[in-house]
C-alpha positions as CSV (number, residue, x, y, z in Angstrom):
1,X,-25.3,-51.2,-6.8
2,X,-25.6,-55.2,-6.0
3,X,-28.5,-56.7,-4.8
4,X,-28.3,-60.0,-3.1
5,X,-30.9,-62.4,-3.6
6,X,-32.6,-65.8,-2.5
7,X,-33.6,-67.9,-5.9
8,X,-35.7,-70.8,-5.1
9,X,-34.3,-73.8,-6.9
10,X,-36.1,-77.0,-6.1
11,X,-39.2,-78.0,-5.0
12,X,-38.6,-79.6,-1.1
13,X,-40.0,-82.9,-0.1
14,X,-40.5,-82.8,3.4
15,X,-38.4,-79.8,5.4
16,X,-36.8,-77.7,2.9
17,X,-33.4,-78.4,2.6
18,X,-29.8,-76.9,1.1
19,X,-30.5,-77.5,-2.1
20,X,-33.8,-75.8,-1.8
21,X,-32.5,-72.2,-2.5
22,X,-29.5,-70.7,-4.1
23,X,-28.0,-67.2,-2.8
24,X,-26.9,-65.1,-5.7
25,X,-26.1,-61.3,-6.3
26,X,-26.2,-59.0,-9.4
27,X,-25.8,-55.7,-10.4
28,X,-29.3,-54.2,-10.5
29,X,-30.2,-52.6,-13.7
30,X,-31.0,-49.1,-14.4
31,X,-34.7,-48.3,-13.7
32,X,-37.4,-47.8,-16.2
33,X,-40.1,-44.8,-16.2
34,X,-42.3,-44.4,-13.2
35,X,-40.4,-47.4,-11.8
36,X,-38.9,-47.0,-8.1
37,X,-36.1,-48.9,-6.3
38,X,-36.4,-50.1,-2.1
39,X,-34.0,-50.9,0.0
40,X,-35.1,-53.8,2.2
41,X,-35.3,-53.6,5.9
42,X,-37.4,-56.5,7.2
43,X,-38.7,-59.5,5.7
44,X,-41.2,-61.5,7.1
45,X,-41.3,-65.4,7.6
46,X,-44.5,-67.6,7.4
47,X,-45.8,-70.8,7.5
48,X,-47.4,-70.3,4.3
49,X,-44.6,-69.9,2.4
50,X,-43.6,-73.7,2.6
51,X,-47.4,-74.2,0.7
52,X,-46.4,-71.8,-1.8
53,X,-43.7,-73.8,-2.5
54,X,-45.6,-77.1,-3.8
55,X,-46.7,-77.3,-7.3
56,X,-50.0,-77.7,-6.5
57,X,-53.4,-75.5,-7.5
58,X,-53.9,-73.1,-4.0
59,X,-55.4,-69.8,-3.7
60,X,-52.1,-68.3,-5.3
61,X,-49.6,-69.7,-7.8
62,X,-47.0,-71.6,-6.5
63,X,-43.4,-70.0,-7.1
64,X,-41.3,-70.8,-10.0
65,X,-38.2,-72.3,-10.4
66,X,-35.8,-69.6,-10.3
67,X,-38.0,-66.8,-8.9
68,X,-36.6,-65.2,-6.0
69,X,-38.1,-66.1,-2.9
70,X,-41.7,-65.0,-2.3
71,X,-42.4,-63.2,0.8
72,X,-44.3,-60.2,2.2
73,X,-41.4,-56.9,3.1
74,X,-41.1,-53.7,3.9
75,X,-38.1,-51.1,3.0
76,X,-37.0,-47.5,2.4
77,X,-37.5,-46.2,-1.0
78,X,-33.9,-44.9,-2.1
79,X,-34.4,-44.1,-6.0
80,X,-37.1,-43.2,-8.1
81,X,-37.2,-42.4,-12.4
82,X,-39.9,-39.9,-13.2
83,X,-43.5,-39.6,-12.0
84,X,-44.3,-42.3,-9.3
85,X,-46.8,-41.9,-6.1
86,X,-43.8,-42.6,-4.2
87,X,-41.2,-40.3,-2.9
88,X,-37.5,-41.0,-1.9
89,X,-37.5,-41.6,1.7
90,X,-40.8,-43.3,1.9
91,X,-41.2,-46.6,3.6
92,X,-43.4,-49.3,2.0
93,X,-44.2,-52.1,2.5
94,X,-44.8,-55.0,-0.3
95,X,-44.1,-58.5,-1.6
96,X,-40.4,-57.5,-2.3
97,X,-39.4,-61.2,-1.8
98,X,-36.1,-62.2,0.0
99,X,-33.4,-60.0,-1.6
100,X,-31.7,-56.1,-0.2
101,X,-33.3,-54.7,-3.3
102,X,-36.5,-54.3,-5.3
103,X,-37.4,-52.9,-8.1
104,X,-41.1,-51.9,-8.4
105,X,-43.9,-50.0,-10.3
106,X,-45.6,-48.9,-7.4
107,X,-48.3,-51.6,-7.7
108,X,-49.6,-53.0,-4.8
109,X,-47.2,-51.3,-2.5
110,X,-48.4,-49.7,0.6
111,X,-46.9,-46.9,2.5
112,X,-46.4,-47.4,5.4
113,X,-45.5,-44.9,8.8
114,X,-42.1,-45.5,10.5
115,X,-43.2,-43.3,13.0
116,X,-46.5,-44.5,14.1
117,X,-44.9,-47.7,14.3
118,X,-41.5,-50.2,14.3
119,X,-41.4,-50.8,10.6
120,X,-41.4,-54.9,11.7
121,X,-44.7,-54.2,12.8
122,X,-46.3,-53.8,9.1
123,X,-45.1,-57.5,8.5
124,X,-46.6,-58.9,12.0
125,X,-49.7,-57.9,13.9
126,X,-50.5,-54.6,11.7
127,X,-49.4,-56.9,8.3
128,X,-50.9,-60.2,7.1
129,X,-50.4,-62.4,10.2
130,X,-52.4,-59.4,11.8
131,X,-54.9,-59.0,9.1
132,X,-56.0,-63.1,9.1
133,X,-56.3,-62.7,12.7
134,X,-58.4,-59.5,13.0
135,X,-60.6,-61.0,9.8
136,X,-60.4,-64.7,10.7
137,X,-61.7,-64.3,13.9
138,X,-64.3,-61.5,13.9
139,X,-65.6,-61.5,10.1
140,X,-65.8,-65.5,10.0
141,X,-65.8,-66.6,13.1
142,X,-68.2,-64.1,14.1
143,X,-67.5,-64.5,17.1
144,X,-69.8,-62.9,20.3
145,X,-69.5,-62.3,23.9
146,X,-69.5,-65.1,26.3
147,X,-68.1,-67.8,23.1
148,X,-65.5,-70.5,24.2
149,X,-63.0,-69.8,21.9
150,X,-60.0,-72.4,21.1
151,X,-56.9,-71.2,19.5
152,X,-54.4,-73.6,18.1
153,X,-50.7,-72.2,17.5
154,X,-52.0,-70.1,20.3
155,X,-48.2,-68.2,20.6
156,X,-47.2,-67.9,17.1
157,X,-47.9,-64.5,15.0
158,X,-51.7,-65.4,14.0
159,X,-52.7,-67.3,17.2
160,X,-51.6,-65.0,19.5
161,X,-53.3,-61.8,18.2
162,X,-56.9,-64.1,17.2
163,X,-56.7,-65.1,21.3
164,X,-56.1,-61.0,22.5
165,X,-58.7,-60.1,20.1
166,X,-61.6,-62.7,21.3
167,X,-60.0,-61.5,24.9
168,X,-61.2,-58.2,23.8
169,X,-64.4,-59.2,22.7
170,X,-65.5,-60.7,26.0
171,X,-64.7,-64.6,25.3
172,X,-63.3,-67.3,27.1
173,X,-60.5,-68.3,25.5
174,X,-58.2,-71.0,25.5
175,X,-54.7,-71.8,23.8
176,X,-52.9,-74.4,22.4
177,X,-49.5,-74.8,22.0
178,X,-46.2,-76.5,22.6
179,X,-44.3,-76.6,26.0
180,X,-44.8,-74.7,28.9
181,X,-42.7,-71.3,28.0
182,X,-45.0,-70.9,25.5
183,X,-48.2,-71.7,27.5
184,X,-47.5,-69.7,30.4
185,X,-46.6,-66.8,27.9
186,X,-49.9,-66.7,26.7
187,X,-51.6,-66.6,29.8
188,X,-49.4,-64.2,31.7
189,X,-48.6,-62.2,29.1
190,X,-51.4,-62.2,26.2
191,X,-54.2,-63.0,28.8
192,X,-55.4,-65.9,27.9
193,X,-57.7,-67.5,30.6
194,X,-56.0,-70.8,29.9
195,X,-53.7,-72.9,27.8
196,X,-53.0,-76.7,26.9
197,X,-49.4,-77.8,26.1
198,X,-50.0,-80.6,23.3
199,X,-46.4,-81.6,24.2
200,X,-47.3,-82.6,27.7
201,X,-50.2,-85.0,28.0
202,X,-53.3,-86.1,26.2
203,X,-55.1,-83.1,24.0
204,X,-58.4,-84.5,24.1
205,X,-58.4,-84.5,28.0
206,X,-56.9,-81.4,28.2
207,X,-59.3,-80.0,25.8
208,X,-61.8,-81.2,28.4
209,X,-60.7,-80.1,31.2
210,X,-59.8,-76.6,30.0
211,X,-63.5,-76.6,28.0
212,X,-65.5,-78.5,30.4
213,X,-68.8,-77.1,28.4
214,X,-67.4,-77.7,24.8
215,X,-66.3,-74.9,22.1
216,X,-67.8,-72.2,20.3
217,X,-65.0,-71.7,18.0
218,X,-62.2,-73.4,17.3
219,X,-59.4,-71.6,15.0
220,X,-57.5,-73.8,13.7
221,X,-53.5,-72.9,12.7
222,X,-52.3,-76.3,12.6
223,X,-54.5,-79.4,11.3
224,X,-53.8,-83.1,11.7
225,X,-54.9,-84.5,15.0
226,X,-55.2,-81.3,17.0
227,X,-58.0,-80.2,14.7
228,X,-59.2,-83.8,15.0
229,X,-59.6,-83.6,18.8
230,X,-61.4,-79.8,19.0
231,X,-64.2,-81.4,16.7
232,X,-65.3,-83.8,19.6
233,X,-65.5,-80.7,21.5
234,X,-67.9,-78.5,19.2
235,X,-71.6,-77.0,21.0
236,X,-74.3,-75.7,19.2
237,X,-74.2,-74.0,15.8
238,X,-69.9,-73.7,16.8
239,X,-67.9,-72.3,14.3
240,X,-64.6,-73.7,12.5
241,X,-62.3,-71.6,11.1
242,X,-59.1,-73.1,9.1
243,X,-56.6,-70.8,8.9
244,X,-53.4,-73.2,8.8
245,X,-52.0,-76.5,8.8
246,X,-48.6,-76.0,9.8
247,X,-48.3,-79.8,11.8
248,X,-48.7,-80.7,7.9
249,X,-46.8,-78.9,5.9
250,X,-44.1,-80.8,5.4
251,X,-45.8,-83.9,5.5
252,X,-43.8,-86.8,2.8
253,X,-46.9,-88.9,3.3
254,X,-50.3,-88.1,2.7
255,X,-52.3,-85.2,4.6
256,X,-54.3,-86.7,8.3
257,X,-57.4,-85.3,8.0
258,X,-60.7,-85.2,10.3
259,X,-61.7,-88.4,11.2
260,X,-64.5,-86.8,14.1
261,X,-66.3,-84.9,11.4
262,X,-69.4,-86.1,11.8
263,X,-69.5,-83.6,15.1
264,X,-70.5,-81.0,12.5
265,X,-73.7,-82.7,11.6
266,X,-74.9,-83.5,15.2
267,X,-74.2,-79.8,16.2
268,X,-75.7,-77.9,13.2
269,X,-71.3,-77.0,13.2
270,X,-69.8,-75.4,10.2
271,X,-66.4,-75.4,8.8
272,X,-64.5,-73.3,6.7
273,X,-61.7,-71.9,5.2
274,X,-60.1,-68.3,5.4
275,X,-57.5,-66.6,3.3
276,X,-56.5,-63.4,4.2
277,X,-56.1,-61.4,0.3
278,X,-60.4,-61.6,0.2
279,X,-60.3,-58.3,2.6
280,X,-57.3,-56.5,1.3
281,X,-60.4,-53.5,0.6
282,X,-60.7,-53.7,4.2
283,X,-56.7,-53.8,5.5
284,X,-57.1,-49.8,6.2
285,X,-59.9,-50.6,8.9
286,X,-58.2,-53.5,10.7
287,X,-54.9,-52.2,10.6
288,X,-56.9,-48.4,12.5
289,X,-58.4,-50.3,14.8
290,X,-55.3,-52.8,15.6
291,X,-53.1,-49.9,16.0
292,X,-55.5,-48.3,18.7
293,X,-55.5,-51.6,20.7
294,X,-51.9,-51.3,20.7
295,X,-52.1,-47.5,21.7
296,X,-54.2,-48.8,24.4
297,X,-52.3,-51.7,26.2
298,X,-54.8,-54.1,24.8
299,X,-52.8,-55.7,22.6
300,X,-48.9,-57.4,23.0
301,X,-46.8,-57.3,20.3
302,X,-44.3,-59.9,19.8
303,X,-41.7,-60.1,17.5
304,X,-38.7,-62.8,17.2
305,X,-36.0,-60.8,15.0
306,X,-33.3,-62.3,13.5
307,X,-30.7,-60.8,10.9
308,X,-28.8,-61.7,7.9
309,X,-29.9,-62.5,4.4
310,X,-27.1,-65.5,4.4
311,X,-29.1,-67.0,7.5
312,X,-32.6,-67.5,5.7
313,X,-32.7,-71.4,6.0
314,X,-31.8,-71.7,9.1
315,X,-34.3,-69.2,10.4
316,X,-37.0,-69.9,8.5
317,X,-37.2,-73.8,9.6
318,X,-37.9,-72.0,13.0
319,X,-41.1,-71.9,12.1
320,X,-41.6,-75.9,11.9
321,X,-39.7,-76.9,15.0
322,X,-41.0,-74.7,17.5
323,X,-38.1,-72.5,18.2
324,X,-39.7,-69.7,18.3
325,X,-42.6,-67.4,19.8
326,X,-44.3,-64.3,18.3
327,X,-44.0,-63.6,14.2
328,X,-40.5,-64.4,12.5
329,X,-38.9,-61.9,10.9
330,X,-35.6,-61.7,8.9
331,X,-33.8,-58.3,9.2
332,X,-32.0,-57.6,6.3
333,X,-30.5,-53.9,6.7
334,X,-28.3,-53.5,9.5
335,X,-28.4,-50.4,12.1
């Protein structure tokens, strides 16, 4: 059996480009003891994967040269050697990275219900976009009814559940993002109360017009000058949550940080950062409660699918250029 396989092959400067990752395929070996084999069906794309790239210290080791591709998946267990917790014909979902095959030990592996849900789901609004939402906004925004809530990235995979969520929770809230598809999608379809389009016009009016008595919270998914503007913005003891910083990702000169911090002082403010693997003891809880939103109408799912293994730079820079609305996800098995 081959299995094809993204290697990452050079650390990018800027937007990563062809040289970035190689496409290769082997012959998979035979499989050890208690050792299992998946066959990929989804994988999922996100912003923080360009991070994990850098060879910098982060919350998790960047990727080495020649490793395949990190990211999150999810796939059908095919073969199995001796005792595992796994059965063929179980769906689970993992960090399998970008290749049709993994090989596994079980460990940190979940399994995951095909028929309780689209197996794309486990990677989006019921996986880790979903999880840093759900926990972003309600463990450390701590957020209450009747807060102003500001959402930045507002129609991408974490943005868009953090603004249904606070919906749910009785806040105001209002969304940022780029161009007017977008905007109008999160007001007619997510249920937003309102939206700014930072492509169209100056944020830090809009911000005040659309928040005429300032911000409770402000989630932040993508830095630079946008973070800079909700800061003016902040009331009383408001909350900051930093989630992303996708406008800087690919940044070839230095990082623009906060130059209105000093709004944190005046308004007793905090600021702080999230990451989403301090609650993996509570993903069970989130992902119970998510899934009965869902059940309920509360919650839109949104999913941009794309397919093809061979395709994986072209679709992945979706993320950075805005062509695209909802979590990205690679397909990798076809129908």
């Amino acid at each position: 059996m081959i299995n094809k396989k993204l290697l990452f092959k050079k650390r990018p400067y800027g937007l990563p480009d062809e040289n970035t990752w190689e496409l290769t395929e082997e012959k998979l070996p035979d499989l050890l003891e208690g050792e299992i084999l998946i066959e990929h069906e989804y994988i999922s794309l996100d912003p923080a994967m360009r991070g994990w790239m850098n060879e910098a210290r982060s919350y998790i080791k960047p990727i080495e040269i020649g490793e395949v591709m990190r990211a999150g998946s999810v796939g059908k267990v095919i073969q199995k050697s001796g005792k595992t917790k796994f059965k063929i014909g179980d769906h689970v979902s993992g960090w399998g990275g970008v290749q049709t095959h993994c090989i596994s030990n079980g460990e940190n592996l979940i399994k995951v219900d095909p028929l309780k849900s689209n197996l794309s789901t486990y990677l989006g609004v019921l996986g880790m976009p979903g999880m840093t939402a759900y926990f972003g906004i309600l463990e450390e925004a701590k957020i209450k009814e009747g807060d102003v809530v500001l959402v930045s990235g507002a129609a991408g995979a974490v943005g868009s559940l953090v603004g249904q969520i606070a919906k749910i929770k009785g806040c105001t809230v209002v969304g940022i993002a780029g161009g007017e598809k977008k905007c109008n999608y999160i007001k007619d379809n997510l249920g937003f109360d309102n939206s700014i389009d930072y492509k169209k016009g100056n944020v830090i009016k809009e911000i005040k017009k659309k928040c005429p008595n300032g911000i409770d919270v402000y989630f932040d998914n993508v830095g630079g000058e946008i973070l800079d503007a909700a800061l003016i913005f902040l009331r009383r003891n408001a909350r900051v949550i930093l989630c992303g910083a996708i406008s800087q990702y690919n940044n070839k000169e230095s990082i623009k940080g906060p130059k209105n911090y000093l709004s944190l002082l005046v308004n007793r403010a905090s600021i702080k950062g999230m990451i989403v693997f301090d609650y993996v003891h509570k993903y069970e809880k989130a992902i119970s409660e998510i899934s009965g939103w869902i059940e309920e109408g509360k919650i839109t799912v949104n999913e941009d699918i794309y397919e093809g293994i061979d395709n994986f730079r072209s679709i992945f820079l979706k993320l950075f250029n805005g062509d695209k609305m909802g979590k990205l996800i690679l397909k990798i098995k076809p129908k």
